[in-house]
C-alpha positions as CSV (number, residue, x, y, z in Angstrom):
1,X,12.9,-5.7,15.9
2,X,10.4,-5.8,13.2
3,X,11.3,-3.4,10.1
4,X,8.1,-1.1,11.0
5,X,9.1,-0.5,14.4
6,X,12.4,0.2,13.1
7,X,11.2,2.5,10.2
8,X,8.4,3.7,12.5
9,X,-7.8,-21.8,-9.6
10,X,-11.3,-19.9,-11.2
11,X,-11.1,-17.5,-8.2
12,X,-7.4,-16.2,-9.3
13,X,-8.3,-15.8,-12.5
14,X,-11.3,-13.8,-12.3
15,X,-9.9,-11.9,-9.3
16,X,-6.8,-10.3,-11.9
17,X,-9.0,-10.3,-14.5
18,X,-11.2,-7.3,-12.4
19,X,-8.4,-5.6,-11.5
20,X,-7.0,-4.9,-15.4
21,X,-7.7,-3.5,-18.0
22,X,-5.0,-4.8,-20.4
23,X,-5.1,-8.0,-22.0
24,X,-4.1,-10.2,-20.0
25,X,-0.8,-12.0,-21.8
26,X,1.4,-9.4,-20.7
27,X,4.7,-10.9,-20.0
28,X,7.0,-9.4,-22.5
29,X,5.8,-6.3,-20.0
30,X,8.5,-4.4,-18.1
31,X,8.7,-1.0,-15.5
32,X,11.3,1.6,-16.9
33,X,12.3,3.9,-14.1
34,X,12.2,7.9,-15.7
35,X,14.6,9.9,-14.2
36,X,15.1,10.2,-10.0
37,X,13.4,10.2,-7.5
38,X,12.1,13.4,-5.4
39,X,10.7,13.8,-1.9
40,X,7.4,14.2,-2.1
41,X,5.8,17.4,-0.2
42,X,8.7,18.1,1.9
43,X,8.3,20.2,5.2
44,X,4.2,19.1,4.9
45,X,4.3,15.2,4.4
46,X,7.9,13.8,4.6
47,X,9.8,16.0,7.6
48,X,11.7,15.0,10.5
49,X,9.2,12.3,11.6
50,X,8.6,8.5,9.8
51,X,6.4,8.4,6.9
52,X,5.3,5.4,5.2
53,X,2.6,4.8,2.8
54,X,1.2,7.5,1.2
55,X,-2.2,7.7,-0.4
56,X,-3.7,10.3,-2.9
57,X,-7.3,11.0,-3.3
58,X,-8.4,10.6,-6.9
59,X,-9.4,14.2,-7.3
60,X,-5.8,15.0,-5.7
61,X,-6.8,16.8,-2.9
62,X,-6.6,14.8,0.3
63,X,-3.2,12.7,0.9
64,X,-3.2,10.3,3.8
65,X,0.0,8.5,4.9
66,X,1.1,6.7,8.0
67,X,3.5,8.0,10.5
68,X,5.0,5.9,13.9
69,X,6.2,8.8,15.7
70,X,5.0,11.8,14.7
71,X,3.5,14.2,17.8
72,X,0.1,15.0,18.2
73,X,-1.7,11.9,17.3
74,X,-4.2,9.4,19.2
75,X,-1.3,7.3,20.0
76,X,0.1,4.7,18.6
77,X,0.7,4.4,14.8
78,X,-1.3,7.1,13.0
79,X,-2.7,8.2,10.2
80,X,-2.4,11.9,9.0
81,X,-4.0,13.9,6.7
82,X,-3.3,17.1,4.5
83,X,-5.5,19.2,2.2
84,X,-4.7,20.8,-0.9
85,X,-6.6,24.3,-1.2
86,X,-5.6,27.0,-3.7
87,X,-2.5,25.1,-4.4
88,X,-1.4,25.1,-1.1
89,X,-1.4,22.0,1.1
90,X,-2.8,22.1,5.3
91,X,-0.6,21.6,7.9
92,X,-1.0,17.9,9.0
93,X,-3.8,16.5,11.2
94,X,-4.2,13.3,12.5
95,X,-7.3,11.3,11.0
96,X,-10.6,11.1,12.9
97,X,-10.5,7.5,12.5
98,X,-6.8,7.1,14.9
99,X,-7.2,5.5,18.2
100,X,-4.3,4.7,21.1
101,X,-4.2,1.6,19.0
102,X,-2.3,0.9,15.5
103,X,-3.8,2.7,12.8
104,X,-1.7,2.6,9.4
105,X,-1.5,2.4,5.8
106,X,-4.0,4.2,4.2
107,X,-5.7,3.6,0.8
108,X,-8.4,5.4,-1.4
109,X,-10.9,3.7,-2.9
110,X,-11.1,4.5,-7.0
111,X,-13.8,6.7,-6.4
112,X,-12.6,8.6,-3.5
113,X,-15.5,8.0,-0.6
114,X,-13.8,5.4,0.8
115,X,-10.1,5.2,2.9
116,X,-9.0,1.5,3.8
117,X,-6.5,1.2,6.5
118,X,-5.0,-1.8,8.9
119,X,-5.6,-1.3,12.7
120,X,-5.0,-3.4,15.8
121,X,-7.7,-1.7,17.5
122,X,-10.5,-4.2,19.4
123,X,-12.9,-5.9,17.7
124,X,-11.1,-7.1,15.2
125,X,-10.1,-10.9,14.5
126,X,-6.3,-10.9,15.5
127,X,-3.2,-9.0,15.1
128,X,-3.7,-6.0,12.3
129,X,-6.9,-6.3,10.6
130,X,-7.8,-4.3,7.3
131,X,-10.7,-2.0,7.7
132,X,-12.6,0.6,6.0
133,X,-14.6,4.5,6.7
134,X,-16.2,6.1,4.6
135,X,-14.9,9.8,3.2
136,X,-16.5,12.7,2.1
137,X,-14.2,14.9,-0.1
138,X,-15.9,17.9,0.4
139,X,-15.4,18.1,4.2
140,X,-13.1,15.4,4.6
141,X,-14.8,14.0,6.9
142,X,-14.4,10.4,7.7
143,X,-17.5,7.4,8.9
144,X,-17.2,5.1,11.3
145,X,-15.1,2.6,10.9
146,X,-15.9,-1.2,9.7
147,X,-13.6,-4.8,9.7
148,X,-13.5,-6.1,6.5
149,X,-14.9,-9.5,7.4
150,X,-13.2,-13.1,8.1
151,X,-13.1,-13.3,4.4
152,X,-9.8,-10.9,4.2
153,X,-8.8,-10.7,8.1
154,X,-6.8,-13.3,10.3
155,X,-5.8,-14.2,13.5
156,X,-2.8,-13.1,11.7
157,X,-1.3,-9.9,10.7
158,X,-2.8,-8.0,7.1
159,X,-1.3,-4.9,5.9
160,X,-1.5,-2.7,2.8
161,X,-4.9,-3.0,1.2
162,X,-4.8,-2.0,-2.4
163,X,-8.6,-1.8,-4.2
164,X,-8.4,-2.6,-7.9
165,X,-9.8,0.2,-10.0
166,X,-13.1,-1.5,-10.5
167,X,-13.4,-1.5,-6.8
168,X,-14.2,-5.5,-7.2
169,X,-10.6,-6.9,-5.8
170,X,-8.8,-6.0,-3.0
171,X,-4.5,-6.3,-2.5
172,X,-3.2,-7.0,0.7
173,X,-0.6,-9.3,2.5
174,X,-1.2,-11.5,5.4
175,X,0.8,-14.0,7.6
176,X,-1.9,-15.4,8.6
177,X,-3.7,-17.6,5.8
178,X,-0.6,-20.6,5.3
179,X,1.0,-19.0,2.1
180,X,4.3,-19.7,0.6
181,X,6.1,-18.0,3.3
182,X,6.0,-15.2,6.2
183,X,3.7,-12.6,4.4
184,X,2.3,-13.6,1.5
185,X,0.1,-11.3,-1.4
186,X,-3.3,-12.5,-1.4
187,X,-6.4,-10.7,-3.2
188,X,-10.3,-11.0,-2.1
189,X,-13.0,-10.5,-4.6
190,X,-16.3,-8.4,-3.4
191,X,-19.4,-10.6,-4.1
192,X,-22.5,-10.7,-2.8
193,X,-21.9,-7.9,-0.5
194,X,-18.7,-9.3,1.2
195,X,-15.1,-9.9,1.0
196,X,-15.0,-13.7,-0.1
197,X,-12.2,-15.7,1.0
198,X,-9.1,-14.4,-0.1
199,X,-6.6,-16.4,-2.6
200,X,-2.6,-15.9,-2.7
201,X,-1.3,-14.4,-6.2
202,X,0.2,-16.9,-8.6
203,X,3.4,-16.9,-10.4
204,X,6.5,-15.8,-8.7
205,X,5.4,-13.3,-6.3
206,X,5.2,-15.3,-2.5
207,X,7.9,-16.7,-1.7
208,X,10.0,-18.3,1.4
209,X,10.3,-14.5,3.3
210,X,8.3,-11.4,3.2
211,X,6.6,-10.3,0.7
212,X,4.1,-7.4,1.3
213,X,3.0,-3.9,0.4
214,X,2.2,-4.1,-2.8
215,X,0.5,-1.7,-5.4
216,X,-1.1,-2.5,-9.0
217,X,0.3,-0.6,-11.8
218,X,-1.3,0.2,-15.3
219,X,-4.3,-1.5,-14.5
220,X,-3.2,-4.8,-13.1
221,X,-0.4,-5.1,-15.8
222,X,2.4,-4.7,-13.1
223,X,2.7,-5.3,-9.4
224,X,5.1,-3.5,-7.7
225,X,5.8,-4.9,-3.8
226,X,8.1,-5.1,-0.8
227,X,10.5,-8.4,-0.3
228,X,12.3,-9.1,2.5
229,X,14.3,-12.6,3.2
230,X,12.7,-11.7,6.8
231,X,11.1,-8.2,7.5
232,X,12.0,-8.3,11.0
233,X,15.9,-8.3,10.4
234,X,16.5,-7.9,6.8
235,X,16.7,-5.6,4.4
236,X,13.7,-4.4,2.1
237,X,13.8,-3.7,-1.3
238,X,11.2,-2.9,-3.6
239,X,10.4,-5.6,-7.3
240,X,8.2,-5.6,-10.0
241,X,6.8,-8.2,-11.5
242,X,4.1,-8.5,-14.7
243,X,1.0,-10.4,-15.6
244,X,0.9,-13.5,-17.4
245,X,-2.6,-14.7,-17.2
246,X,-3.7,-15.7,-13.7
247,X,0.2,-15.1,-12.4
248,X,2.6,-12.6,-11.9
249,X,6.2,-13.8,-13.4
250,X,9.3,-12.1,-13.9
251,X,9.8,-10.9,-10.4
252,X,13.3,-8.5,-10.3
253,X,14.3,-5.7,-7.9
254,X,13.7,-2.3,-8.9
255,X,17.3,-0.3,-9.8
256,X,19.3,2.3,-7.3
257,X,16.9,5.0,-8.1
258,X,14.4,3.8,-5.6
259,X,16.1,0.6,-3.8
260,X,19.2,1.5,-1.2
261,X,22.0,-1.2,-0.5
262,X,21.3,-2.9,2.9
263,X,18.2,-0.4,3.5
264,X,14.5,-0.2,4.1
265,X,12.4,0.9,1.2
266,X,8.5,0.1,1.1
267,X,5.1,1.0,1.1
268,X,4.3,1.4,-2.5
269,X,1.5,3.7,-3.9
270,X,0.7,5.3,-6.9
271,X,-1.2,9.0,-7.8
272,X,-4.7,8.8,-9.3
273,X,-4.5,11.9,-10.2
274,X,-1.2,11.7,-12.3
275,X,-0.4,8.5,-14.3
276,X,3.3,7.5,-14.2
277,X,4.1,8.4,-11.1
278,X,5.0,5.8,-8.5
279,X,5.3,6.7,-4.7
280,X,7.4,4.8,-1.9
281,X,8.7,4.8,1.2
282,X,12.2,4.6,2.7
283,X,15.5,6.4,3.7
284,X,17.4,8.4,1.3
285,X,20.3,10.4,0.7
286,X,18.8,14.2,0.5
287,X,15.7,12.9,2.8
288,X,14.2,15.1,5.3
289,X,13.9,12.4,8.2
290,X,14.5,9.0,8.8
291,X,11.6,8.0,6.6
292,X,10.0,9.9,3.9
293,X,7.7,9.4,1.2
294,X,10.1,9.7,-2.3
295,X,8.0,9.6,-5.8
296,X,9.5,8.6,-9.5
297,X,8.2,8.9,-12.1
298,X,7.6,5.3,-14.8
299,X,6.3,3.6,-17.6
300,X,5.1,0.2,-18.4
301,X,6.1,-1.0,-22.1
């Protein structure tokens, strides 16, 4: 059963080159883990339910994440929503843009009027599809939705988009573009008012399983990303790895503070709103549920 379920070379180069803003030798790079990890909003986003993914608005307001079974939604996979007013955080509601089909992890773009999500709905071109609606922080209200293009979606699956700061690149992973392996990172740059055909990520990143959900750190220094020897069976664990150029090298697991023995633990994010901090997804000792959304703080040296 796939882990979900269970849980609920010019192009390259100018592709990491929007999406940092370090220079770009950074190998002697590494992520140092500060202190342990927390659930993040318990009893509002992690709770008795699945949560995976989450995503915070820029101006730290709005948090999306996705949930498999949580009650109350369109059906399927959803995504919810809270609102922080007067310090205080909404109860969950499912977003405007769910369906009876998938709808799941959810990412802000830089400037916060625009959520990027996968869905299985119809009209897309096969399996999950990344997608995009508009969003208006004042109301939080949400556009209609629109498939990013052949460019970025397959008759395959694609999960996780991640926009680069810049708004120029766009993360994700795919098993359907004839990578290294299953799912495979590849990144899409936005020219001429579309997605252009996406390219895998260099260095030692895709390899012979799964590897997926990944988030850029410090500007594209760092990637931090799921890797499975095979997602449906396996366990997931969550590595770094740090620019070099066009690649990503270095690849290692992150230590016990996020990563569980045997376990599941994905869906990497980070807070706009508060540099350092590094949100994921998985079951832990001290959880709330059988997945919750944990956050650590880091720094890249």
């Amino acid at each position: 059963m796939h882990a979900r379920h269970v849980l609920s070379a010019t192009v390259a180069s100018a592709l990491l080159a929007a999406c940092a803003t370090k220079p770009p030798h950074e190998a002697g790079a590494r992520v140092e883990l500060d202190g342990d990890a927390s659930v993040f909003l318990p009893g509002v986003v992690s709770s008795e339910y699945s949560e995976i993914r989450a995503a915070l608005s820029p101006d730290g307001n709005t948090v999306l994440w996705g949930s498999t079974n949580r009650p109350g939604g369109a059906g399927g996979w959803d995504v919810w929503m809270s609102r922080r007013n007067d310090g205080s955080w909404s109860a969950p509601v499912a977003a405007a843009f769910d369906t009876p089909a998938n709808e799941f992890d959810p990412a802000f773009a830089a400037d916060g009027r625009t959520v990027y999500f996968f869905s299985n709905r119809v009209g897309g071109y096969g399996g999950d599809d990344l997608w995009q609606a508009a969003f208006d922080p004042a109301s939080a209200t949400f556009g209609a939705p629109v498939n990013l293009g052949a460019g970025v979606n397959s008759a395959g699956d694609e999960w996780a988009p991640s926009p680069s700061a810049d708004g120029r690149s766009l993360l994700f992973s795919t098993n359907g573009r004839g990578g290294a392996g299953r799912h495979d990172l590849f990144t899409s740059a936005w020219r001429d008012g579309a997605w252009q055909a996406a390219v895998p990520i260099a260095g030692e990143v895709n390899g012979a399983g799964d590897d997926f959900d990944a988030a850029w750190l410090d500007g594209g220094r760092v990637l931090v990303f799921a890797r499975s020897d095979d997602v449906d069976d396996a366990p997931i664990a969550l590595w770094s790895a740090v620019r070099d150029g066009d690649r990503y090298v270095h690849a290692q697991p992150l230590d016990a503070r996020v990563n569980v023995d045997g376990g599941w633990i994905l869906g990497p994010s980070i807070d706009p709103a508060h540099q350092g901090v590094l949100l994921f997804s998985g079951e832990r000792p001290g959880g709330q549920g059988r997945t919750d959304i944990h956050s650590i703080h880091y720094r890249v040296r």
